[in-house]
C-alpha positions in Angstrom: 8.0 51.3 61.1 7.2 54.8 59.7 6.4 55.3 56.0 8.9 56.5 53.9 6.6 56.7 50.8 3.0 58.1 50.4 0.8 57.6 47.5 -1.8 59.9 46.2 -5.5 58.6 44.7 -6.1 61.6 42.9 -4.6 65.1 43.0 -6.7 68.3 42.9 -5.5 71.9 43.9 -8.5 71.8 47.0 -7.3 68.3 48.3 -3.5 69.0 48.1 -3.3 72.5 49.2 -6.3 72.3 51.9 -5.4 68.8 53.0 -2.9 66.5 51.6 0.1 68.6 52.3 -0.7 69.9 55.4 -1.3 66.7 56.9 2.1 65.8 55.2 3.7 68.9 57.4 1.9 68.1 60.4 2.9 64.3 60.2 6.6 64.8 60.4 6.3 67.5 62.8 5.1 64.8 64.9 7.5 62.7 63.8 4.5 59.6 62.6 6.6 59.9 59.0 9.6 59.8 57.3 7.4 60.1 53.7 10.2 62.4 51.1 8.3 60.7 48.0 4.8 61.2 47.0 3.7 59.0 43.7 0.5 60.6 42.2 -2.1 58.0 40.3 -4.3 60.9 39.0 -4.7 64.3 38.6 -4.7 67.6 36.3 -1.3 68.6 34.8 -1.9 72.2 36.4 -2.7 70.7 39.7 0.1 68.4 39.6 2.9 71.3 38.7 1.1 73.0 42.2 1.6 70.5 43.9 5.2 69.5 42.9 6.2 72.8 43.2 4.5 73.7 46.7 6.1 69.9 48.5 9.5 71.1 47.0 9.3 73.8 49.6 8.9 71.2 52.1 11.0 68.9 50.9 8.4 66.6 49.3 9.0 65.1 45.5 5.8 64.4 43.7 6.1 61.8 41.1 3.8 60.5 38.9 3.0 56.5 39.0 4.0 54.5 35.9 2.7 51.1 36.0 1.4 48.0 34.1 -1.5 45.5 36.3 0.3 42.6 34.7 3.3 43.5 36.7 1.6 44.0 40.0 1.7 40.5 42.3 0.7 39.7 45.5 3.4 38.5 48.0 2.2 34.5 46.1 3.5 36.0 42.9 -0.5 35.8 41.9 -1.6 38.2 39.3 -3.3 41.3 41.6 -6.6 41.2 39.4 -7.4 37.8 39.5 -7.4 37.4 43.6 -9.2 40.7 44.2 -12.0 39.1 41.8 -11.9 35.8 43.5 -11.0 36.5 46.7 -10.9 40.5 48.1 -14.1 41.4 46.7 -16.0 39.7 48.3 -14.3 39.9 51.6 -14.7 43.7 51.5 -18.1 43.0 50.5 -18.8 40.9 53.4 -17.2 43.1 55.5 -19.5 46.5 54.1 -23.1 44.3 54.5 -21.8 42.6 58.2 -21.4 46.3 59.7 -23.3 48.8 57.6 -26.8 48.8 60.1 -28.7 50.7 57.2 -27.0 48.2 54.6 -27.9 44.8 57.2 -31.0 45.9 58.0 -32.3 45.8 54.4 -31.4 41.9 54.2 -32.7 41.5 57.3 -36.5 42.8 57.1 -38.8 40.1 56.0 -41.5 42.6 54.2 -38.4 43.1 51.5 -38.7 41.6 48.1 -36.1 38.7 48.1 -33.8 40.4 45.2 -33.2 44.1 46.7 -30.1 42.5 49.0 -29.0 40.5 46.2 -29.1 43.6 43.8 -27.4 46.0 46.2 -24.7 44.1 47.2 -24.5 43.0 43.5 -24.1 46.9 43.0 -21.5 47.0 45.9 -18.9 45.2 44.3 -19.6 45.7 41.2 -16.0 45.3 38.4 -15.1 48.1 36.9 -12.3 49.4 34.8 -10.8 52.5 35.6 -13.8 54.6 37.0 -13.0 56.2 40.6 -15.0 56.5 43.7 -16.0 52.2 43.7 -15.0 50.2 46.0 -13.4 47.9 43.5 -11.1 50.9 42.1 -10.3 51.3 45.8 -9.0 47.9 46.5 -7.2 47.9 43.5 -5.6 51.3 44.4 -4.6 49.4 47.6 -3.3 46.8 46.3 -1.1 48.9 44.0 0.5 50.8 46.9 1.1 48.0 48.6 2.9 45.7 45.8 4.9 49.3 45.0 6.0 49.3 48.7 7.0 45.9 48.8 9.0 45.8 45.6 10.4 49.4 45.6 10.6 50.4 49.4 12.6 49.1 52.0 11.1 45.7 53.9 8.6 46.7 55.9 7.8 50.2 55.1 4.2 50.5 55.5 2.6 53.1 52.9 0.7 56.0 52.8 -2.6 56.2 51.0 -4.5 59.6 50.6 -8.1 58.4 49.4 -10.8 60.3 48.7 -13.7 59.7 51.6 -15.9 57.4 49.5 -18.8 55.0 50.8 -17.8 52.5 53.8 -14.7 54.1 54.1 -14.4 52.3 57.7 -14.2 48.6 55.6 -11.3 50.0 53.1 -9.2 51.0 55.9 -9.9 47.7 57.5 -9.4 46.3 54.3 -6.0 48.7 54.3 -4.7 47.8 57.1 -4.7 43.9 56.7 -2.6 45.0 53.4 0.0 47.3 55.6 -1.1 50.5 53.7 -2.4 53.2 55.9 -4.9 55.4 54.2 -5.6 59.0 55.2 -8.7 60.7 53.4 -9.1 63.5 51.0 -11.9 65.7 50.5 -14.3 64.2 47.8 -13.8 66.2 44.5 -17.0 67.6 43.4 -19.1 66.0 40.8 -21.4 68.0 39.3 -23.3 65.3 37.6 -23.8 63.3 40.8 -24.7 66.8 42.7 -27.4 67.4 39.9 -28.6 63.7 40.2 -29.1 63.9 43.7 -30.6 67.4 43.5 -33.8 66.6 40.9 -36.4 64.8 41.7 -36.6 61.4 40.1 -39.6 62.0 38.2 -37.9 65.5 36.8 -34.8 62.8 35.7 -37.3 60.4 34.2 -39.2 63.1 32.4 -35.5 64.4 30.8 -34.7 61.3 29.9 -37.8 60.3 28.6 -37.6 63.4 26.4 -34.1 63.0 25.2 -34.8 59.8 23.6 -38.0 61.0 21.9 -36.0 63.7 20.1 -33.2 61.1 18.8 -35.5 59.1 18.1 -37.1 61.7 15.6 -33.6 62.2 14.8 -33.0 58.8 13.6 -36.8 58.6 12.0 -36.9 55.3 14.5 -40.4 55.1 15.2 -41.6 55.1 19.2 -44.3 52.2 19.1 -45.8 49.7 20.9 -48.7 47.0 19.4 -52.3 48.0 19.5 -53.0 44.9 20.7 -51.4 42.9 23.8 -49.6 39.4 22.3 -52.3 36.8 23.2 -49.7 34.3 23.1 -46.7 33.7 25.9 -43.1 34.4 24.6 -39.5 34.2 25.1 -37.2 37.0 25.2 -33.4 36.7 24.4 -30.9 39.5 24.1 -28.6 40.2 20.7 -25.3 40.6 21.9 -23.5 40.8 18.6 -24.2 37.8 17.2 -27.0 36.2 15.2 -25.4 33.9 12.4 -29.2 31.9 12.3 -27.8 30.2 8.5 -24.7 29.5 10.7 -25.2 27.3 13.1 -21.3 27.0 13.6 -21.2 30.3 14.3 -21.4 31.7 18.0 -25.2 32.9 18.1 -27.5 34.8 20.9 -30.2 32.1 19.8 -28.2 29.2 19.7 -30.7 27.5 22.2 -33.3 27.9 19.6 -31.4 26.4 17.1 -31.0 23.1 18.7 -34.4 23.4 20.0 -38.4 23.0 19.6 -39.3 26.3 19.8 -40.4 28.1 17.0 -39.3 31.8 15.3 -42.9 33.3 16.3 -41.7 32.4 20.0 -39.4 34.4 20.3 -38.4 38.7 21.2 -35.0 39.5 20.2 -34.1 43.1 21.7 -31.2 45.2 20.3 -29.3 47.9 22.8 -26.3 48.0 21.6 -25.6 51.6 19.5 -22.6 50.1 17.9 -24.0 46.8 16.1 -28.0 48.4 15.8 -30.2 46.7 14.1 -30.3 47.1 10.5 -31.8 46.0 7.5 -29.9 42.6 7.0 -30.3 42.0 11.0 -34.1 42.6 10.6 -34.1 40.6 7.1 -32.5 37.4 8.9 -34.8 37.5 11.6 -38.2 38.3 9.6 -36.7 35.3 7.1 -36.9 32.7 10.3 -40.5 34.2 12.1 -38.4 35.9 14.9 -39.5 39.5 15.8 -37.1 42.1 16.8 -37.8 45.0 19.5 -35.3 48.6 19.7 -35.2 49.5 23.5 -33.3 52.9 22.0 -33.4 54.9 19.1 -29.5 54.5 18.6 -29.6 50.6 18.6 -31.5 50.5 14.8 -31.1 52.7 11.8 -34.3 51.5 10.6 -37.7 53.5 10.7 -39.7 50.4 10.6 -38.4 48.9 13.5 -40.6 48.3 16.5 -39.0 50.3 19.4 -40.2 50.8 22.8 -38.4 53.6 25.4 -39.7 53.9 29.2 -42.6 56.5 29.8 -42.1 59.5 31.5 -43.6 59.2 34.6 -43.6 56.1 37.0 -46.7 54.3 37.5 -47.9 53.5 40.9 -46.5 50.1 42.3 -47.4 47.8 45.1 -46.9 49.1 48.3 -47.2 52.5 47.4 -45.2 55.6 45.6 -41.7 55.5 45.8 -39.9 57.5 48.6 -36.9 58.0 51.2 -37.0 59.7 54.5 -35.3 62.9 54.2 -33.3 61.9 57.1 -31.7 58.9 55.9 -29.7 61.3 53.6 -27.0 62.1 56.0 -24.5 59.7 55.5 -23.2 58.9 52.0 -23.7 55.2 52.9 -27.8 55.6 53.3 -27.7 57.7 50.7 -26.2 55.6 48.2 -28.7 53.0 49.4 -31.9 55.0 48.5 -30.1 56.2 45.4 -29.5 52.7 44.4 -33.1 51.5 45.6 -34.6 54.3 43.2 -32.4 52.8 40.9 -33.7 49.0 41.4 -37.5 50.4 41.1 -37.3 52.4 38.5 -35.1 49.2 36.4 -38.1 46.7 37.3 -41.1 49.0 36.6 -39.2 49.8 33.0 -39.2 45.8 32.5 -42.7 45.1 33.8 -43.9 47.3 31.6 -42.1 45.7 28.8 -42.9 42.3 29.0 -46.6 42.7 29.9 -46.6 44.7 26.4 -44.9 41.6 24.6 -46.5 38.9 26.4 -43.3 37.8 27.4 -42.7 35.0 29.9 -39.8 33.3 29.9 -36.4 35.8 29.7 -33.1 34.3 28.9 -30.1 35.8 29.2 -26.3 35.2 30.5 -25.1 38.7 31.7 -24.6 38.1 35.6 -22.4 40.3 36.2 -23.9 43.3 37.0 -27.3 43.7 39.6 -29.8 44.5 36.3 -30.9 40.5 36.4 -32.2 41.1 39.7 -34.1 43.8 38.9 -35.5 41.9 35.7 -36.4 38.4 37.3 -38.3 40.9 40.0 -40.4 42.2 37.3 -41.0 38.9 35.4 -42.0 37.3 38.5 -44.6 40.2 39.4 -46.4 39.1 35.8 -46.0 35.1 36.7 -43.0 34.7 34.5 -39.7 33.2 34.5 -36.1 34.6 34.3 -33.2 32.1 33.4 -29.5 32.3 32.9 -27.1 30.8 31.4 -23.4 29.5 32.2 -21.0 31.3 28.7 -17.8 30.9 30.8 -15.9 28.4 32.5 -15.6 29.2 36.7 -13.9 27.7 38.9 -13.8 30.2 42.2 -16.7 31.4 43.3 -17.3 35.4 42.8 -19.5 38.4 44.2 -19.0 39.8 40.3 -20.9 36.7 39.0 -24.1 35.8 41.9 -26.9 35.2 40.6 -30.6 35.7 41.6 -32.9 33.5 39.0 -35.1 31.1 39.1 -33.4 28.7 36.5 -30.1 28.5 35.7 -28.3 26.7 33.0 -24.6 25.2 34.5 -22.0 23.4 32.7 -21.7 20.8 35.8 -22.7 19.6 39.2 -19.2 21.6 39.5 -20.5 24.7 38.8 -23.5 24.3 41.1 -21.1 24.3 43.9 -19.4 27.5 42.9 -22.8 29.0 42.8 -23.5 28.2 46.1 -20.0 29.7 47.9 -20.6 32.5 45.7 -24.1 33.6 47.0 -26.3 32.8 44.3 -30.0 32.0 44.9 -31.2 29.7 42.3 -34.2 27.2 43.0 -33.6 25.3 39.9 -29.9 24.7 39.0 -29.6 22.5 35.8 -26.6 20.6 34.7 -26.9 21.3 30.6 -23.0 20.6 29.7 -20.9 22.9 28.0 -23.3 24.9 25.6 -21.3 25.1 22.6 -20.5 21.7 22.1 -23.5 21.2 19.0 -21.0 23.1 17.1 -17.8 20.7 17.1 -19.4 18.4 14.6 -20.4 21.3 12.3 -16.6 23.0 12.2 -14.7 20.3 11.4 -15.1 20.7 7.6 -14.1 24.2 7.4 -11.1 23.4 9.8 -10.1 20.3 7.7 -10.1 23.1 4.8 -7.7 25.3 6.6 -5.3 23.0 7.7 -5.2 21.6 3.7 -5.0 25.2 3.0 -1.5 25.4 5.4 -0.5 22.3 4.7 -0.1 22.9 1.1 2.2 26.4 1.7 4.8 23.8 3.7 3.2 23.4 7.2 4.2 20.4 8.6 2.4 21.5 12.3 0.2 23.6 13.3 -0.7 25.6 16.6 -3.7 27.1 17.1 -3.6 30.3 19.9 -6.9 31.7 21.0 -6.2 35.6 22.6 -7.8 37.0 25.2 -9.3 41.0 24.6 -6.7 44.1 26.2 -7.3 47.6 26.7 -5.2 50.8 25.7 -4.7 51.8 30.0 -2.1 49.6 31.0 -2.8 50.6 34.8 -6.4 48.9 35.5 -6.5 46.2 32.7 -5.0 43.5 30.6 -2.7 46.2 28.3 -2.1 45.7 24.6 1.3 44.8 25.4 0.3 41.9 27.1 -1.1 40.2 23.5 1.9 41.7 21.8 3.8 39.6 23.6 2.3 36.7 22.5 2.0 37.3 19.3 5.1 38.4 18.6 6.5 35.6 20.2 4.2 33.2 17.9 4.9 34.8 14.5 8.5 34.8 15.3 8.7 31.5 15.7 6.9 30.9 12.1 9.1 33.2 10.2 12.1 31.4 11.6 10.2 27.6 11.3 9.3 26.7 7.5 7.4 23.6 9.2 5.4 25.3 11.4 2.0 26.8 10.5 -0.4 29.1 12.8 -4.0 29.3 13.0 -5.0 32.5 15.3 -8.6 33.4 16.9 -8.9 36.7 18.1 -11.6 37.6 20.6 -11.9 40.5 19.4 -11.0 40.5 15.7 -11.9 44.0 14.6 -9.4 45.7 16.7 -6.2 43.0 16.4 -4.2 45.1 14.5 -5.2 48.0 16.3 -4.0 46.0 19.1 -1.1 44.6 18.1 0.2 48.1 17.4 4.1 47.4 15.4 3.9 43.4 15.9 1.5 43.9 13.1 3.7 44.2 10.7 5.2 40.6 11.4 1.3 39.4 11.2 1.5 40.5 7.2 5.2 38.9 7.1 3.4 35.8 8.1 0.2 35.8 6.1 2.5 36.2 3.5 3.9 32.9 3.8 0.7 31.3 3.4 1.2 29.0 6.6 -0.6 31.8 9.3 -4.2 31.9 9.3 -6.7 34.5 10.7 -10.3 33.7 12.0 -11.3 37.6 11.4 -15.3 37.4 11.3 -16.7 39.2 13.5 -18.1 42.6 14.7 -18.0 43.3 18.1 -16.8 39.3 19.0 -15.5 36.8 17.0 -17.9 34.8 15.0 -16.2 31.7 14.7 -15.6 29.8 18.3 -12.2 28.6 19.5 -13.1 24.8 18.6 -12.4 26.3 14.9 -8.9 26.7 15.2 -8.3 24.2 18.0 -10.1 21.4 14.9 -7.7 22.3 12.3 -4.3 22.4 14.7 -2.0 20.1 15.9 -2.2 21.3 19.3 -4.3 24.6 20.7 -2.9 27.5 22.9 -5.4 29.5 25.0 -3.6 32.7 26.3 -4.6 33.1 29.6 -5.5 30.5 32.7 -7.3 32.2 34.8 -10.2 32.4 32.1 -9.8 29.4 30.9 -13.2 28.8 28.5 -11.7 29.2 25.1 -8.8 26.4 26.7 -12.1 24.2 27.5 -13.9 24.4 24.7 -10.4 23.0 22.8 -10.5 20.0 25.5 -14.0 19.4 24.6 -13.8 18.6 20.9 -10.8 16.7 21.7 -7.6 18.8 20.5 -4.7 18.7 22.8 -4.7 21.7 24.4 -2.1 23.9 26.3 -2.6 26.7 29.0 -0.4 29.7 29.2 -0.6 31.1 33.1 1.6 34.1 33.3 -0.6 35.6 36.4 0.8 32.5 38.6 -2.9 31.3 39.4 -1.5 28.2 40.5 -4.5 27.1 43.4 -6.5 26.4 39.9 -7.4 23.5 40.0 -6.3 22.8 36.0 -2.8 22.7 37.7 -4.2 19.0 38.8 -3.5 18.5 34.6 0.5 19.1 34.8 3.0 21.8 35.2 5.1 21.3 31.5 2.2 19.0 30.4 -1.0 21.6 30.3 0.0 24.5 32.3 3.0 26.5 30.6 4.3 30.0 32.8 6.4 31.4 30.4 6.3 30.9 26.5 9.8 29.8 26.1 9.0 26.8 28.2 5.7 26.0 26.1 7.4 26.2 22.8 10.5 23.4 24.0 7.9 21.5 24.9 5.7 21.5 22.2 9.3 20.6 20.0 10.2 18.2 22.3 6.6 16.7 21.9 6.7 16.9 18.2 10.2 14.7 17.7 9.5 12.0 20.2 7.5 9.1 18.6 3.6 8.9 19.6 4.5 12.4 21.1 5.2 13.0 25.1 2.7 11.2 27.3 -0.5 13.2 28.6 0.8 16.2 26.7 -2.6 18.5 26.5 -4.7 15.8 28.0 -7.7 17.2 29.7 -8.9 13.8 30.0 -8.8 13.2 34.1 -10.7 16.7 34.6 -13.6 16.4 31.7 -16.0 14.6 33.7 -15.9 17.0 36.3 -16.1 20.3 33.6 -18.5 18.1 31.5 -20.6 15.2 32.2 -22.3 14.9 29.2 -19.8 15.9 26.5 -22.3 14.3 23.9 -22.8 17.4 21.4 -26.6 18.3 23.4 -26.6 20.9 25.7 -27.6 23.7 23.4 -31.1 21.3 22.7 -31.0 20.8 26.7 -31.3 24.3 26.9 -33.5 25.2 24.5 -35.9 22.1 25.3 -36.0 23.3 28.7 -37.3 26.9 27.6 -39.6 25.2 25.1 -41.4 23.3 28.2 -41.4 26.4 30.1 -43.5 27.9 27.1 -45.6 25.6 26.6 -46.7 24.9 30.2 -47.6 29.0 30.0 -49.5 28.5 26.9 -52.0 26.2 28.4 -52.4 28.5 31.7 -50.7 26.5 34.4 -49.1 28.8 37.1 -45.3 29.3 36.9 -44.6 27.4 40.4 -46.2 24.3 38.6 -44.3 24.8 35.1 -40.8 24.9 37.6 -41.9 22.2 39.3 -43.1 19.9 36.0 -40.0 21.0 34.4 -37.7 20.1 36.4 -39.1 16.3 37.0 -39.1 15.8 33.4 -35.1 17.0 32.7 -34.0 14.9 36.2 -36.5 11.8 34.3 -34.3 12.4 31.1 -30.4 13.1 32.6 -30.8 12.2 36.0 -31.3 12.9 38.9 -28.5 14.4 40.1 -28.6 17.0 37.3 -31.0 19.3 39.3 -30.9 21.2 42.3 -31.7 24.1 44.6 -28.9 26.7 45.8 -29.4 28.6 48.8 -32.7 28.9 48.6 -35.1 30.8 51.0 -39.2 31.8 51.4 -39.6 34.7 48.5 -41.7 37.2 50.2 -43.6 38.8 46.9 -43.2 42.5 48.3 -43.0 45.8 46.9 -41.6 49.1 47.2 -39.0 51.8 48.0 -40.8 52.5 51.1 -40.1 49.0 52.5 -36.5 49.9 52.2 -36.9 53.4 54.1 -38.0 51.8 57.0 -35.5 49.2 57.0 -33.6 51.8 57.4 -35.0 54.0 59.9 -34.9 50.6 62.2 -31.2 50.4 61.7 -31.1 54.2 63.2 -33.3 53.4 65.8 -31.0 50.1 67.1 -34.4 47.9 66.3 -33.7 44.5 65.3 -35.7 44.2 62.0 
């Protein structure tokens, strides 16, 4: 059929005057369109009055798109996000790598260091928000037109899609099509920042940069410095992410493995990046106090003069396999070009890393951010010094992912489950270790201060309690979970306790700094029910909450985690043994926590939660297998013993010490991993798509992968 509707990416005065509208004119002419209706994501207001005014002439409306992404469903009913995550992504991303000869080349040539694919096709479908010009913003765009078409438009009226010409444009439409939109390009608006990036010369943009951050750091009287003296001794690094609490064990913490482990303070290398919680004199206090030594990697991420802080040099040093370089001619298409952006990208990441942790005598990195292509780049530039890069597993997964593969040497699962996932989601992990769910040491530790907050509700006339754990929104309603969305249920929640005398309500916020920001007039009934002394607030917390979700869950009745398809906060509930409930308002019904019970786990609506939390509160023993997570735990958790934060960290600790007495790091792998299958089993360790690690080298290997790909030679 022809389309009655076309949609518009983004609109400029060039695209819709040079392009858009006379391809709109010469479409009908030809009689390919019956398109009246034109609805306009993006654009200037100027631009869009232009346009509106200029298709009134030829009978076109312009209208601009109002939409929420909780509202847009695939023809399942499935929440849009969650299957382009699980599912499209990595389709499209198949799809780019399978027919891009520059892109499969690259993978294909044996001379290239084993990470470069993994960190390029990390960087291909890489999740973004709102930012245009990705492919993930594409699909999404996609997806929109086609949901709009289906619900709004008459059956069967395929769309129209003017997209700007981005990257592996060829896989979107293919993409497109499969979806019934047909897409139509657009010139590519110009970006002056992305013109001037790929107009200097690297080194020029590493000088610039280099000389930025020397200035702010005078500015913020941070000093630039790096020890005299090399570290004789071999270290672990860690990340802060917003959290330390090192007095708190309770508390969510950046070194909880260290807590629960052998490893001393002087062990560790905490780094701070993060502008908005820097490191400041009662961060630097608490670590001095316990041994541990703390490293800037920017001026803005301490306020303190003192503070050790290292920034990459200005100019690259050599690397092996010589100085970093494209051919000229691989510059033609934006697809090669991208590539060779991208690989100047991955070197210049790894040499800034190498450098780092030769200077710090680091050897063993931990960290749990997978989910963009830096890790690769990192474990590259450990292994080049004969280190060791592990992850960890922070949230629960249950569908494998191209937004979460991994490329590491160890990583840290919650489950022979999750080792599986890994593997269907591309990960390349020689040592996979089954740990359990990592914040289980902190169950025992919370359920005094929950015992004092359900006294504390209890005595204001609470006769049960909920606990509801949140998930974080944003303020665009188009590309994210919207505040609405938690409005929703809290309003729902603290409605119910104004109206209930009996009921009391513990809440924990994931992000507890901006709830009432959030919650925008539904914060007004939160002070109506604080007021009534039966609502309480977990509110510590900076950029994250402090306190987990086992804090509430422990002093409830029964626990209420927000949102399915990210289901940790639900888990963690399970695991320290609280009844626990799971609201699913995206539909993701092929989870497998379905297996647990429609109206006994899994909730779709709130209405239908609430009567059955009353109808499970009159009935006598309460209704059977009501928030029982009992026939899944041994899948999510095989341990479930309170240990897998000293797993963890007694894992890192015999990584240490093996590099302390000067064995090689294929021996300390090896030796490690014998001695934690010895201990759990096993079964608890294995190896995930594994393949020979060529130990390669530079930019220039990646040049002449792709000038085979031009030349039709099979690499």
């Amino acid at each position: 059929m022809k389309p009655h509707r076309a949609f518009i990416e983004h609109v400029t005065l060039r695209g819709w005057l040079g392009s858009i509208l006379p391809k709109l004119i010469w479409l009908r002419l030809r009689n390919e369109t019956l398109v009246g209706r034109c609805g306009v994501f993006e654009g200037s207001a100027m631009a869009f009055q232009v346009a509106r005014i200029t298709g009134g002439w030829f009978g076109f409306s312009l209208e601009r798109l109002r939409f929420r992404l909780m509202d847009v469903r695939d023809e399942h009913g499935r929440w849009i996000r969650t299957r382009l995550v699980y599912q499209d992504l990595a389709e499209v991303q198949a799809d780019i790598i399978d027919h891009d000869a520059v892109f499969a080349a690259v993978g294909r040539r044996p001379q290239v260091h084993s990470r470069i694919p993994t960190y390029l096709a990390k960087c291909v479908a890489s999740v973004g928000l709102s930012g245009r010009g990705t492919v993930w913003r594409s699909l999404m765009t996609i997806r929109v037109c086609e949901w709009m078409a289906r619900t709004q438009d008459a059956p069967s009226t395929p769309p129209l899609l003017f997209l700007e010409r981005h990257r592996w444009f060829e896989a979107l439409e293919r993409y497109a099509s499969r979806c019934g939109v047909r897409l139509m390009t657009v010139p590519t608006i110009f970006d002056l920042k992305a013109w001037l990036r790929r107009r200097l010369n690297p080194e020029v943009r590493r000088a610039v940069r280099h000389a930025l951050n020397r200035w702010q750091g005078r500015r913020t009287r941070a000093a630039v410095s790096r020890p005299a003296v090399r570290p004789t001794r071999p270290r672990v690094m860690a990340e802060y992410y917003g959290q330390l609490n090192l007095k708190h064990p309770e508390c969510f913490s950046d070194l909880f493995f260290w807590q629960q482990s052998p490893l001393s303070g002087d062990d560790l290398l905490v780094t701070f990046n993060i502008p908005r919680s820097p490191l400041d004199a009662a961060k630097w206090a608490e670590l001095t106090e316990h041994g541990v030594e703390a490293l800037a990697l920017q001026p803005s991420a301490t306020t303190l003069s003192e503070a050790p802080m290292v920034m990459p040099g200005p100019r690259p040093r050599a690397t092996a396999g010589g100085s970093m370089s494209w051919p000229e001619s691989q510059s033609r298409t934006r697809e090669a070009r991208w590539l060779r952006e991208h690989a100047q990208e991955y070197a210049r990441v790894r040499q800034y890393w190498t450098e780092l942790f030769a200077t710090y005598g680091i050897k063993v990195y931990l960290t749990w951010f997978k989910y963009n292509e830096a890790h690769c780049a990192i474990a590259d530039a450990l292994q080049s010094l004969g280190g060791i890069c592990a992850v960890y597993q922070r949230s629960y997964e249950e569908f494998p992912s191209s937004e979460t593969t991994i490329d590491a040497e160890v990583v840290f699962g919650f489950s022979q489950a999750t080792a599986e996932v890994e593997r269907r989601s591309g990960s390349i992990i020689p040592y996979h270790v089954t740990v359990g769910y990592p914040g289980d040491h902190r169950f025992s530790m919370l359920r005094d201060r929950a015992r004092e907050v359900r006294q504390l509700l209890h005595r204001h006339g609470a006769e049960r309690i909920l606990a509801f754990a949140d998930e974080n929104s944003l303020e665009d309603a188009r590309w994210f979970f919207d505040h609405q969305s938690q409005q929703e249920c809290y309003q729902f929640l603290l409605e119910r306790l104004l109206e209930e005398p009996w009921l009391g309500l513990v809440l924990k916020p994931k992000v507890p700094l901006t709830l009432r920001r959030r919650l925008g007039p539904v914060a007004a009934l939160l002070d109506r029910a604080m007021a009534t002394g039966r609502c309480f607030v977990y509110d510590q917390g900076a950029l994250h909450a402090a306190y987990p979700p086992a804090a509430a869950a422990l002093a409830a009745d029964l626990m209420v985690h927000g949102q399915l398809s990210s289901a940790t906060a639900g888990l963690e509930a399970a695991l320290a043994g609280v009844p626990t409930l799971l609201l699913d308002r995206e539909q993701w019904s092929i989870s497998p926590l379905y297996q647990l019970g429609v109206g006994r786990v899994v909730f779709n609506d709130w209405s239908t939660l609430w009567q059955a939390c009353r109808e499970h509160w009159k009935r006598p023993g309460g209704v059977p297998g009501f928030g029982d997570w009992s026939p899944l735990l041994d899948e999510l958790d095989p341990f479930r013993d309170g240990r897998a934060a000293e797993r963890i960290g007694t894992y890192i600790h015999w990584l240490l010490e093996g590099f302390k007495a000067g064995v090689d790091r294929e021996t300390i792998l090896a030796d490690a991993a014998q001695r934690y299958a010895a201990l759990w089993g096993t079964d608890k360790v294995s190896a995930i798509n594994v393949r020979p690690r060529v130990v390669a080298t530079s930019e220039n290997d990646l040049a002449a992968a792709a000038v085979d790909a031009r030349r039709g030679v099979s690499a």
